[in-house]
C-alpha positions as CSV (number, residue, x, y, z in Angstrom):
1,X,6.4,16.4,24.7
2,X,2.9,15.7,24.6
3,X,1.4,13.1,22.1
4,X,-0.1,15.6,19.6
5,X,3.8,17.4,19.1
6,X,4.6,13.7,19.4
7,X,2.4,12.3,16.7
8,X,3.6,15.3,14.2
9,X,6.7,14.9,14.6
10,X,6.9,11.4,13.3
11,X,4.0,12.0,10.8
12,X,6.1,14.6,9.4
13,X,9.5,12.5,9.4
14,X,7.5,9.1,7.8
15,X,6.3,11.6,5.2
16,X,9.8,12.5,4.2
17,X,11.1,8.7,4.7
18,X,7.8,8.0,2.4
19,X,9.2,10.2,-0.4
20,X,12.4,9.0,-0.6
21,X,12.4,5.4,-0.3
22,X,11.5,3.4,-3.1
23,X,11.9,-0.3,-2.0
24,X,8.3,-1.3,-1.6
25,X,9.1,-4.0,1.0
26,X,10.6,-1.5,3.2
27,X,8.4,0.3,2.3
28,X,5.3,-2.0,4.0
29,X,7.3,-2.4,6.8
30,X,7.4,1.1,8.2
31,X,3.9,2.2,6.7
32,X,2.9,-1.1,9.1
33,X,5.4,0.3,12.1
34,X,3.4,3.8,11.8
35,X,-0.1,3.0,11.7
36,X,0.6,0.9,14.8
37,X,2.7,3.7,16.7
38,X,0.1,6.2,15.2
39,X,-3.0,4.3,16.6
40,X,-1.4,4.7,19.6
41,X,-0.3,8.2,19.8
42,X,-4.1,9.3,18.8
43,X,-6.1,7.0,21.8
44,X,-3.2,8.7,23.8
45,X,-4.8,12.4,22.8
46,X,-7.3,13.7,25.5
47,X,-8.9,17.6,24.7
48,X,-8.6,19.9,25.8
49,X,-6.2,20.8,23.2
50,X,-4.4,23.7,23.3
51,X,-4.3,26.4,19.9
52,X,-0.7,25.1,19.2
53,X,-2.1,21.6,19.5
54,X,-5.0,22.2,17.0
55,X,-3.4,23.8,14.3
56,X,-0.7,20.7,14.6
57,X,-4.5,18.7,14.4
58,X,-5.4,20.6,11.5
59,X,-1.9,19.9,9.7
60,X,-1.9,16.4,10.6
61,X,-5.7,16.1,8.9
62,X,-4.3,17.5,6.0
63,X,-1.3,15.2,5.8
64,X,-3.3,12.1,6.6
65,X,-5.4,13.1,2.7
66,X,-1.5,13.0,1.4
67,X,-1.0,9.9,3.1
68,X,-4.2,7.9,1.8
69,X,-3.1,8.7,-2.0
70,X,0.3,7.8,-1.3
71,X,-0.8,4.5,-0.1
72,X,-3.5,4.1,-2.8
73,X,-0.7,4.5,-5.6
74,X,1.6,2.0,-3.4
75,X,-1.6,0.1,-3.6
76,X,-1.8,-0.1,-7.3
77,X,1.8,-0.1,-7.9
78,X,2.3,-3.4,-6.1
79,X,-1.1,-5.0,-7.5
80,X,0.4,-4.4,-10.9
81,X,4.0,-5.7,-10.2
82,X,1.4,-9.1,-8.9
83,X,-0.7,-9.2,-12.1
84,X,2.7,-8.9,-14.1
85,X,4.7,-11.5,-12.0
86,X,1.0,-13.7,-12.3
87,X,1.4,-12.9,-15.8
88,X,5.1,-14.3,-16.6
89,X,4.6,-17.5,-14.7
90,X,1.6,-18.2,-17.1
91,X,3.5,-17.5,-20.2
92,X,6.7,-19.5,-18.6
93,X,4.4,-22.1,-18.3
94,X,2.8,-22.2,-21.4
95,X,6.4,-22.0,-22.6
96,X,8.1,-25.1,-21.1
97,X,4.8,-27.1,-21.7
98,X,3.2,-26.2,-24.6
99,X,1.1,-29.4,-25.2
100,X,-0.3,-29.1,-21.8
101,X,-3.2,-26.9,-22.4
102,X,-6.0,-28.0,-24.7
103,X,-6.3,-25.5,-27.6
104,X,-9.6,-25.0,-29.3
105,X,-8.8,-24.6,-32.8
106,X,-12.6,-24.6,-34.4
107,X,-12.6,-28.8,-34.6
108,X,-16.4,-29.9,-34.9
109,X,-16.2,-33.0,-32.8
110,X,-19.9,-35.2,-33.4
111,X,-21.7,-36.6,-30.6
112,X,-23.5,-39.0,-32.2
113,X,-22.2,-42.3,-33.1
């Protein structure tokens, strides 16, 4: 199997895994495992490339647009789940020491003596 049937093949299965898993850790983990196996698949692709070969091209360019907005919403789901945790320990905080922070409550303090 050459590497373009090789590289579709496992573009098309990591889409599927992609859809189904929910776990964003995982989900990290294998995007991380395919970029690396797919850098390495596409330095492995020399032309000429045969009609069944481009067409599999032309899919996987199509599929790599799918990709990008799957990882920009993964993007922007997990920098929301860090603003919200950034957001709880801030209010925990204030919580357990209220005093701690100085509050300005309109106070006109004079500098002159």
């Amino acid at each position: 199997m050459g590497s373009t049937a090789t590289l579709f093949k496992e573009t098309k299965s990591f889409m599927e895994m992609l859809e189904g898993e929910k776990d964003s850790d995982l989900q990290i983990q294998e995007i991380e495992e395919f970029i690396d196996m797919r850098e390495e698949l596409i330095y492995d692709i020399k032309p000429p490339l045969s009609q069944n070969e481009q067409q599999q091209m032309k899919q996987l360019l199509e599929w790599n647009s799918d990709l990008l907005i799957q990882f920009t919403s993964l993007k922007k789901s997990i920098m929301k789940d860090i603003g919200q945790a950034k957001l709880k320990r801030v209010t925990r905080n204030r919580y357990i020491t209220p005093y701690a922070q100085s509050q300005i409550d309109g106070r006109y303090y004079d500098k002159r003596k």
